[in-house]
N, C-alpha and C positions, 0 to 999 in steps of 0.2 A: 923328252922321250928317251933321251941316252942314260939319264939318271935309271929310268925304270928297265930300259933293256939291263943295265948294271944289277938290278936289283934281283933281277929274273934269273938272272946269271949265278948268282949267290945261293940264291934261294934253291938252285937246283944242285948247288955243290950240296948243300945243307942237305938238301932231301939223300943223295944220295949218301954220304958220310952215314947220318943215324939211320936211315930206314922209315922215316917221319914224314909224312906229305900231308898236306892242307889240303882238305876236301871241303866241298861247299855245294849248295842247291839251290841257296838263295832265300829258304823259308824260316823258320823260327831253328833255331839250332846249329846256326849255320856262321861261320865256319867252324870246321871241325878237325881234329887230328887220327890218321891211319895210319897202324903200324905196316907197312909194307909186307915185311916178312912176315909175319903171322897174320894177315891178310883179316886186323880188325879192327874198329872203333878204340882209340885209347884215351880222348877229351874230347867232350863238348863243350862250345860256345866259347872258341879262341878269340879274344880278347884285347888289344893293346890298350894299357891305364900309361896315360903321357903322362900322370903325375911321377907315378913311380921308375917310369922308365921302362917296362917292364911288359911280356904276356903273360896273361893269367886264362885258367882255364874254367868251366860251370862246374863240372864235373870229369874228374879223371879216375879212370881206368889201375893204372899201375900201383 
């Protein structure tokens, strides 16, 4: 559990640095990336590929 409280911890330095936060709902398209400050949808369907190392996104915005 300490590993993910750790992760939680990052993940919120992260959020806060770029303005990027994970949203999700749980249904097909989910999870997804919001631009905080402009208050919009910037990817769908966030993704981690173990091959590559890597997230990828279905569609992006920018």
């Amino acid at each position: 559990m300490q590993n993910m409280q750790n992760f939680l911890d990052d993940l919120a330095e992260i959020t806060k640095k770029y303005g990027i936060e994970i949203c999700g709902c749980g249904c097909c398209g989910s999870p997804w990336l919001r631009d905080m400050n402009q208050n919009r949808d910037i990817a769908d369907q966030l993704t981690y590929d173990e091959q590559l190392e890597k997230y990828e996104v279905i569609k992006n915005e920018e």
